[in-house]
C-alpha positions in Angstrom: 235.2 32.0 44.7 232.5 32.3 42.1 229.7 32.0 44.5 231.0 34.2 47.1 231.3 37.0 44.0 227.5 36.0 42.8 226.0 36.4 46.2 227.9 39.9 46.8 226.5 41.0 43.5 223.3 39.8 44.6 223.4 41.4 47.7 224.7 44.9 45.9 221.7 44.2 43.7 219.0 44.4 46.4 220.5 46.9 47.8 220.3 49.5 45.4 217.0 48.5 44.7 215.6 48.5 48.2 217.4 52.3 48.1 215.6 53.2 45.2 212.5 52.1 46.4 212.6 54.3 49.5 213.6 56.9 47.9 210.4 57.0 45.3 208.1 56.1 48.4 209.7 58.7 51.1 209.4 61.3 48.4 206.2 63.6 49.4 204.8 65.1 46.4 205.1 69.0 45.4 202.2 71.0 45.0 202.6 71.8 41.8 203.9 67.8 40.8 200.8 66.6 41.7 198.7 68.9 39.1 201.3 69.4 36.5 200.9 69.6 32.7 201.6 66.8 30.5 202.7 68.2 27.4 204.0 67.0 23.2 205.6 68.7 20.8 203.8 68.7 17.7 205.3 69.2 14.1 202.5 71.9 13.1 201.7 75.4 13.0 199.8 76.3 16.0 196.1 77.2 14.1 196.4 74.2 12.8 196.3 72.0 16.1 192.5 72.2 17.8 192.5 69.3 20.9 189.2 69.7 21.1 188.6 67.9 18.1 191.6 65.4 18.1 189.4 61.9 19.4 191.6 61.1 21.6 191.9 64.3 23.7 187.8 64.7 22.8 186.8 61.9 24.7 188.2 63.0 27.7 185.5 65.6 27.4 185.4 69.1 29.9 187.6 66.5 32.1 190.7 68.3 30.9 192.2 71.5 30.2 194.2 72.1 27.0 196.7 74.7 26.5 198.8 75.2 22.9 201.8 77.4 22.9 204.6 77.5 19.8 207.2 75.8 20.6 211.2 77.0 21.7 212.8 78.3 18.2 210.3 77.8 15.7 209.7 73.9 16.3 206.0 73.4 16.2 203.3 73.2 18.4 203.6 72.7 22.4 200.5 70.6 23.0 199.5 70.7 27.2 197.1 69.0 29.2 195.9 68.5 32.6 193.1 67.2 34.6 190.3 70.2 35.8 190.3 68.3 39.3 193.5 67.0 40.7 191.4 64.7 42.6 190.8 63.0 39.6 194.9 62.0 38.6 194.3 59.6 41.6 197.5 61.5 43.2 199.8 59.4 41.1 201.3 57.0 43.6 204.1 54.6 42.4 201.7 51.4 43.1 199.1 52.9 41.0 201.4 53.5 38.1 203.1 50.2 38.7 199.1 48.6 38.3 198.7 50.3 35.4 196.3 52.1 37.4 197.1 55.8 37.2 194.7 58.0 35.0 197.6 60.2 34.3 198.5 57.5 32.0 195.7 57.4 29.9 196.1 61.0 29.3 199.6 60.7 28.5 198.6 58.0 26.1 196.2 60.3 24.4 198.7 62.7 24.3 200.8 60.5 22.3 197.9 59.5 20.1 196.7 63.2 19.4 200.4 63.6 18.3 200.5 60.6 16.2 197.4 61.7 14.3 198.2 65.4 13.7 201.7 64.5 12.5 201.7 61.2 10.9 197.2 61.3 10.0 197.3 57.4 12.2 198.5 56.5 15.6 201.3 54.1 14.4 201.4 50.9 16.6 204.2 48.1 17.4 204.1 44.8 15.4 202.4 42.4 17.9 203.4 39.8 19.5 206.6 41.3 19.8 208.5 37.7 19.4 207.5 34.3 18.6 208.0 32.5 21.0 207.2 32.4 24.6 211.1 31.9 25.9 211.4 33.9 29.4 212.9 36.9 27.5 210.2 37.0 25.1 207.8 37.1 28.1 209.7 40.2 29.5 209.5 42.3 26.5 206.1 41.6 25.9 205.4 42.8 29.5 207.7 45.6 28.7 205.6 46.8 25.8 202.3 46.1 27.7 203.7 48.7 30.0 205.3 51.2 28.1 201.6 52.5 26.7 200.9 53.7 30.0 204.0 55.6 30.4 205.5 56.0 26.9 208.5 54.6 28.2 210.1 51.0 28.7 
């Protein structure tokens, strides 16, 4: 009885996953997805955020456009970027931001970082390693965290 209800769990399990996975892959990107704004909200005045000299949006050079807007109901600073070429995001296809491979993700991260430093003066970082020891599940989150730089997200 126990097996039969493991392997139909199982089978649920792939399932779902195999539908997902169609579904992110069958999706043709929109226009306007594949050269769309990242954007922060940042806890300052809007004269007193300049990306152009925050490091990490500076190295990125006349690569990217910036765009600063006050934010909905007084809350600070909308901080925007893009890429000037959308040839250069890499079209943002799930295996390249599985790799680790999509630029979009560096700019996200630099997003975060330009944040970090307007806000807090340092770009806070998680205690590493994130566990002692190297069980399987300590192996996981450690992937996990490896990860969730590129996206900002586990």
């Amino acid at each position: 009885m126990a097996g039969k209800k493991a392997l139909l769990t199982a089978a649920a399990g792939l399932t779902a996953g195999a539908v997902a996975l169609r579904r992110l892959t069958a999706r043709s990107p929109e226009p306007d997805d594949t050269h769309r704004w990242l954007v922060v909200t940042v806890q300052r005045a809007p004269d007193d955020v300049r990306p152009h000299e925050i490091g990490p949006l500076k190295d990125f050079g006349d690569r990217i456009e910036t765009r600063i807007n006050a934010a909905p109901g007084d809350r600070g600073t909308e901080l925007a970027a893009r890429f000037r070429d959308p040839a250069a995001e890499g079209g943002g296809s799930v295996a390249a931001r599985v790799a680790g491979d999509d630029p979009r993700q560096d700019l996200r991260r630099a997003l975060r970082e330009a944040k970090a430093l307007l806000e807090a003066g340092e770009v806070l970082l998680p205690d590493a390693p994130p566990t002692d020891h190297e069980s399987p599940g300590g192996k996981l989150i450690g992937t996990l965290s490896r990860r969730a730089g590129g996206e900002g997200v586990l």
